[in-house]
C-alpha positions as CSV (number, residue, x, y, z in Angstrom):
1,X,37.2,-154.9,-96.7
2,X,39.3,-153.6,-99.6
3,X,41.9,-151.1,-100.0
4,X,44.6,-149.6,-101.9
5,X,48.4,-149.0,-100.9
6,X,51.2,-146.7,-102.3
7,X,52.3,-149.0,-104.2
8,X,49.9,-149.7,-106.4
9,X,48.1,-153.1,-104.8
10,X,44.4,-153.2,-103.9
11,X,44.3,-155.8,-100.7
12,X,41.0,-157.6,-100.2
13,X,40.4,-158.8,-96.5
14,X,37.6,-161.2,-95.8
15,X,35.5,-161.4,-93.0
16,X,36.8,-164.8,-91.7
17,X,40.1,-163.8,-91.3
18,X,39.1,-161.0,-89.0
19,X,36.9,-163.6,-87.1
20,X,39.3,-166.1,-86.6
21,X,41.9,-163.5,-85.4
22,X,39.4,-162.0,-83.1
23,X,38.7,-165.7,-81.6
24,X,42.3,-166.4,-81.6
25,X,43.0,-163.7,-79.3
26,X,40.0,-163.9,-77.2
27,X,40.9,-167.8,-76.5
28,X,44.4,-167.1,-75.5
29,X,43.2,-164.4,-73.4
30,X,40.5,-166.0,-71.9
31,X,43.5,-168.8,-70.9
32,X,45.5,-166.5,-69.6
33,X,42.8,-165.0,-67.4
34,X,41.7,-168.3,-66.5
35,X,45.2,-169.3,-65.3
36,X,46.2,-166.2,-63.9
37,X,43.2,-166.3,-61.4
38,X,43.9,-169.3,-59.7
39,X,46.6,-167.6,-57.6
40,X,46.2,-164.0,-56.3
41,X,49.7,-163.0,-57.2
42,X,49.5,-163.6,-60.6
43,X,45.9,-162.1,-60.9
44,X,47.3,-158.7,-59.3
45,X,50.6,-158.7,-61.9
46,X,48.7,-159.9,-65.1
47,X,45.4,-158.3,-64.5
48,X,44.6,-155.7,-67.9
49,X,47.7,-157.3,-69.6
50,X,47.0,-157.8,-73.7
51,X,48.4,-160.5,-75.3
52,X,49.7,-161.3,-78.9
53,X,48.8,-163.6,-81.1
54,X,50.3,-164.9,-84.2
55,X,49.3,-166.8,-87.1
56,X,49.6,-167.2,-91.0
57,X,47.2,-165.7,-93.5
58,X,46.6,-167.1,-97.0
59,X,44.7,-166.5,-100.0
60,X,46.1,-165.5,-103.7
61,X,47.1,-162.7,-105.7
62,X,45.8,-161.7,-109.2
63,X,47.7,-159.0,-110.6
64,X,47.7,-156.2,-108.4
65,X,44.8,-157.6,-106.4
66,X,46.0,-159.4,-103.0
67,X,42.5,-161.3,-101.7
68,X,43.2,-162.5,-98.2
69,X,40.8,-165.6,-97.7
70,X,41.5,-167.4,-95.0
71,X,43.7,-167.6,-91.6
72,X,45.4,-170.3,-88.9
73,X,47.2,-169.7,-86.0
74,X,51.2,-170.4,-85.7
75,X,53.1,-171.9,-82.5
76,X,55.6,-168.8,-81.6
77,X,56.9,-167.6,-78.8
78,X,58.1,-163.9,-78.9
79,X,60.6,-164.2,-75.7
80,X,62.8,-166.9,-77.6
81,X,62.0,-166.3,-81.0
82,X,61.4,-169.7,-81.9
83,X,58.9,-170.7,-84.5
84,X,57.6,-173.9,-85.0
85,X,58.6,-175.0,-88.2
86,X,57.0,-178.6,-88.5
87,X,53.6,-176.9,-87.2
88,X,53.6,-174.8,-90.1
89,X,54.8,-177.0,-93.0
90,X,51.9,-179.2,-91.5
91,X,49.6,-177.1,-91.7
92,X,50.5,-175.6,-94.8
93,X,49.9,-178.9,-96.6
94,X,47.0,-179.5,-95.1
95,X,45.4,-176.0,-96.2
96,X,47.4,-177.2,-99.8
97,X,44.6,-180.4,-100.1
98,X,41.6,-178.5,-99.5
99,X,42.4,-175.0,-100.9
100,X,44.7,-176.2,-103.8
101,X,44.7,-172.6,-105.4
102,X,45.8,-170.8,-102.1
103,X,49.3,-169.8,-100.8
104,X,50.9,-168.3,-97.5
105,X,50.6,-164.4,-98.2
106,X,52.0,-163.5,-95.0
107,X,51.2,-163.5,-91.3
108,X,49.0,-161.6,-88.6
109,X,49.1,-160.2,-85.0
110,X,47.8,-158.3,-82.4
111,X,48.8,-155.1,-80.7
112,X,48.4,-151.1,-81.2
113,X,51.5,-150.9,-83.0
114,X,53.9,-152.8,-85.2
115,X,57.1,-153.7,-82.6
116,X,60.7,-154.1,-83.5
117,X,60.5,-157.5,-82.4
118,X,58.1,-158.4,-85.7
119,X,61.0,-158.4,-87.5
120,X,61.9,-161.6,-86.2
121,X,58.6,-163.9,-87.6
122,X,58.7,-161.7,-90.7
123,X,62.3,-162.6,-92.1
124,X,61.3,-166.3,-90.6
125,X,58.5,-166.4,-93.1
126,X,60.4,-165.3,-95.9
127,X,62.0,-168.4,-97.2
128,X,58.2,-169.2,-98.2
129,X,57.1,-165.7,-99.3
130,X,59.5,-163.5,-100.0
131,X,57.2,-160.4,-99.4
132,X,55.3,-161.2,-96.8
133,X,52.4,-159.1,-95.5
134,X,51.8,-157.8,-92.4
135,X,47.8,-157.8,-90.9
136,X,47.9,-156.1,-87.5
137,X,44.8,-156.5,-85.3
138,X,44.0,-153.8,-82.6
139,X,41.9,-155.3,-80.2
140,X,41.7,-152.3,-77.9
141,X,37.6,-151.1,-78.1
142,X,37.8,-147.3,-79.2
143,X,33.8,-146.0,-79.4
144,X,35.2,-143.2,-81.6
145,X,36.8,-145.0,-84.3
146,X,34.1,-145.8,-87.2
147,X,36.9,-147.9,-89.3
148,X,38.0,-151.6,-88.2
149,X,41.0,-151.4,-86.4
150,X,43.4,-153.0,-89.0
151,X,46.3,-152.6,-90.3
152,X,48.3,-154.2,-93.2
153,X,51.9,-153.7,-94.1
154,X,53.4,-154.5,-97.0
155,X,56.8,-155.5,-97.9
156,X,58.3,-154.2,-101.8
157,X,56.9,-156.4,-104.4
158,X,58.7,-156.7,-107.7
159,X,56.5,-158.3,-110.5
160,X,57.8,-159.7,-114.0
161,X,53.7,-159.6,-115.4
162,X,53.2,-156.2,-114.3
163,X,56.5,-154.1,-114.4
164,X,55.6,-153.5,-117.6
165,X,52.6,-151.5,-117.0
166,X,55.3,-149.1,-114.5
167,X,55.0,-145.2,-115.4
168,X,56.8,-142.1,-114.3
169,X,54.4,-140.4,-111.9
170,X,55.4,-137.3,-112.8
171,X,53.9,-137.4,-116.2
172,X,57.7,-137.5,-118.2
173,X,58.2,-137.3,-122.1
174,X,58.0,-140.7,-124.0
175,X,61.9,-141.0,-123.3
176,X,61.6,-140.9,-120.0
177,X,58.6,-143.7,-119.8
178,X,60.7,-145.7,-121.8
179,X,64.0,-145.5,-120.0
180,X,61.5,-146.1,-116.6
181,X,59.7,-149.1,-118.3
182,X,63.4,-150.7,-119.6
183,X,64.8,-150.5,-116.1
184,X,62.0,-152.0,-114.4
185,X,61.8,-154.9,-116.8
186,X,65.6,-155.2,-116.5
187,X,65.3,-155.5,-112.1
188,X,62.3,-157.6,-112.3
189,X,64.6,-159.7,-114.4
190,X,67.5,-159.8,-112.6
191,X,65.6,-160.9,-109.5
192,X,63.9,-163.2,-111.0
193,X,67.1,-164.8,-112.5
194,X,68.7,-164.9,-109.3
195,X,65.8,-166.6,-107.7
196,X,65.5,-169.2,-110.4
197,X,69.6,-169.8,-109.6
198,X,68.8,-170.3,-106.0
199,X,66.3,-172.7,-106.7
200,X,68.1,-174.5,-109.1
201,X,71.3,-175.1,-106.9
202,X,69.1,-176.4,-104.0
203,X,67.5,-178.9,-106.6
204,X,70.5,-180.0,-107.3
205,X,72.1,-180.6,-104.2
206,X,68.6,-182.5,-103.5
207,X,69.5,-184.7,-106.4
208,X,72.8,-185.4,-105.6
209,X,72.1,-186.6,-101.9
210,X,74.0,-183.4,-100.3
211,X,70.7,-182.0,-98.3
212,X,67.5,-184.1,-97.4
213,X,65.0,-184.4,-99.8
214,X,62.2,-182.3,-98.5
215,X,59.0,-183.6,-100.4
216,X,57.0,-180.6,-99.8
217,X,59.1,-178.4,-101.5
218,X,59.5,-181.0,-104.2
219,X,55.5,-180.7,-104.7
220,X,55.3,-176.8,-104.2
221,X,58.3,-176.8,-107.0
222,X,56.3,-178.7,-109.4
223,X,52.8,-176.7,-108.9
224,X,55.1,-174.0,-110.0
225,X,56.1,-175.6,-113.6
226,X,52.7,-176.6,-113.9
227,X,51.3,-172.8,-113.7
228,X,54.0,-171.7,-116.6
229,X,52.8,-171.4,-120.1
230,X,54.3,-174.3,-122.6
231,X,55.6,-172.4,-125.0
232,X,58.4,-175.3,-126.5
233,X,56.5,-175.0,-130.0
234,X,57.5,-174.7,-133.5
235,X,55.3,-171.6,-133.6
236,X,56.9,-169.8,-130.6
237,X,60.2,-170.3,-132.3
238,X,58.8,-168.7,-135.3
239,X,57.3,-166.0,-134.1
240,X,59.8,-165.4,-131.4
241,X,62.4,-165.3,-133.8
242,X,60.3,-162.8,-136.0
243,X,60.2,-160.3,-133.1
244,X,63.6,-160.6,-132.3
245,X,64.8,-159.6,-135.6
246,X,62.4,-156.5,-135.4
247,X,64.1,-155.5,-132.7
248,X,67.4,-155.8,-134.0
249,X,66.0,-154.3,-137.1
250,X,64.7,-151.3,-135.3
251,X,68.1,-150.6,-133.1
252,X,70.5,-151.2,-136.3
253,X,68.1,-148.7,-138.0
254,X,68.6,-146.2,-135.0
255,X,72.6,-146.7,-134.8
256,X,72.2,-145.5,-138.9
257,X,69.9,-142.7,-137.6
258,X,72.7,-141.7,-135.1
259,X,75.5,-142.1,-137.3
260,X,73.6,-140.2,-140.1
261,X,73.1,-137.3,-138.4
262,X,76.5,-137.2,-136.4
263,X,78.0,-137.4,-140.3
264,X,75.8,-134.6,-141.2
265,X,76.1,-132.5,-138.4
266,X,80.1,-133.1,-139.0
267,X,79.5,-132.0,-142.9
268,X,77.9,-128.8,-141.4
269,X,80.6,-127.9,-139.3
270,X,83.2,-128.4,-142.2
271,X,81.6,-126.4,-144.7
272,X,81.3,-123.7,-142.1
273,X,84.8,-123.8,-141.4
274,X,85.6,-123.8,-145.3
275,X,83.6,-121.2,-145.9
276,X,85.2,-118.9,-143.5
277,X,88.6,-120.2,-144.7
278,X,87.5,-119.3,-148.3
279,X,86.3,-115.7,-147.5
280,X,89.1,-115.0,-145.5
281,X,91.6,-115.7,-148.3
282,X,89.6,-114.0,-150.7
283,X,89.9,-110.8,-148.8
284,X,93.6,-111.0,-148.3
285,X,94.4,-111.8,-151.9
286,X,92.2,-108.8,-152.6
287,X,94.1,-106.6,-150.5
């Protein structure tokens, strides 16, 4: 299953994640069913009830491509709001030793609709991802509905590789792409700065004794340095530098443009005004 959203990103769901929602909720309703019938009273109130599931969903992203592998369930329980952090970070590691590649993308459900309540496990999940989508599972049978009953949601998603490639919808003039392209580059930036600053303070504190070491953070930390480019080379430098100074080139060059043609435009304006000086003289000396 494959489709595109508003803003730009192509989702890919697999099969098995659709499978192991589907027996996700048909084992917890099949418990509730079973439990609910050993005493009349509860049969009567719980009879026709739906319940929700939850779980995480993980996979990777490529560019604009989100691929959704895989799925496992999560221990939540909507009337307190309480998710069960060790369960996760558990299972998260062990997903991490046989599916090195793939990360927590977000989290899934069941239910017709999207609730206000969601809110809750979404911001929960956002120290690890911090846009997290949403896969929302209808398991109601509808005979006229042809599509699968699912639903993703997405959360804003500000990328440093591909704000680059950002253009004004509207088909603007090359100004306009440029300022559009400038100020993504400068927001993706910024956020990304302010991440990195997060990060770094917490590692710090680690290192000084303030907060427990957390060795799964540590690990995810370090899989993150190992996926940036080494670019600490005599031939960066070079060639950084090079660019650099054709870009200082290029906006000293403008500033001369500028100036140029404010100083000409100001010439203009002078010999206009000295001309009509001049021939007004000329007339009354003539008179």
């Amino acid at each position: 299953m494959a489709s595109s959203s508003s803003s730009g990103l192509t989702f890919k769901l697999h099969p098995l994640v659709i499978v192991n929602i589907s027996d996700h909720y048909t084992r917890v309703k099949s418990q509730m069913n079973h439990s609910s019938s050993a005493t009349t009273t509860n049969d009567d109130n719980n009879n026709g009830a739906q319940p929700r599931v939850y779980g995480c969903v993980i996979g990777i992203q490529r560019g604009r491509t989100v691929e959704i592998f895989n799925s496992f369930e999560l221990l939540y329980d909507p009337s307190t709001h309480s998710l069960d952090r060790a369960f996760l970070e558990k299972k998260q590691e062990l997903y991490k030793k046989v599916f090195p590649h793939f990360y927590i993308l977000g989290w899934y459900s069941t239910g017709s609709d999207a609730q206000e309540s969601d809110m809750h496990i979404h911001k929960a999940l956002m120290d690890i991802n911090e846009s997290p989508v949403y896969v929302l599972l209808n398991p109601s049978i509808n005979p006229a509905q042809k599509d699968l009953p699912v639903t993703i949601f997405e959360s804003e998603r500000i990328s440093v590789d591909h704000v680059a490639h950002l253009k004004p919808s509207d088909g603007g003039s090359a100004a306009t792409q440029l300022a559009a392209h400038l100020t993504g580059i400068h927001s993706a930036i910024k956020m990304l700065n302010s991440r990195i600053r997060v990060l770094h303070h917490y590692l710090v504190a680690m290192q000084k004794g303030e907060i427990p070491c957390e060795n799964s953070l540590l690990r995810q930390v370090s899989s993150l340095l190992r996926r940036l480019p080494a670019i600490e080379s005599e031939k960066f430098q070079d060639d950084f530098l090079m660019e650099y100074n054709d870009t200082l080139l290029i906006a000293y060059l403008a500033m001369f443009t500028n100036c140029a043609s404010t100083m000409n435009e100001l010439v203009d304006k002078f010999n206009t005004a000295y001309d009509r000086h001049s021939r007004r003289g000329g007339r009354t000396a003539f008179i």
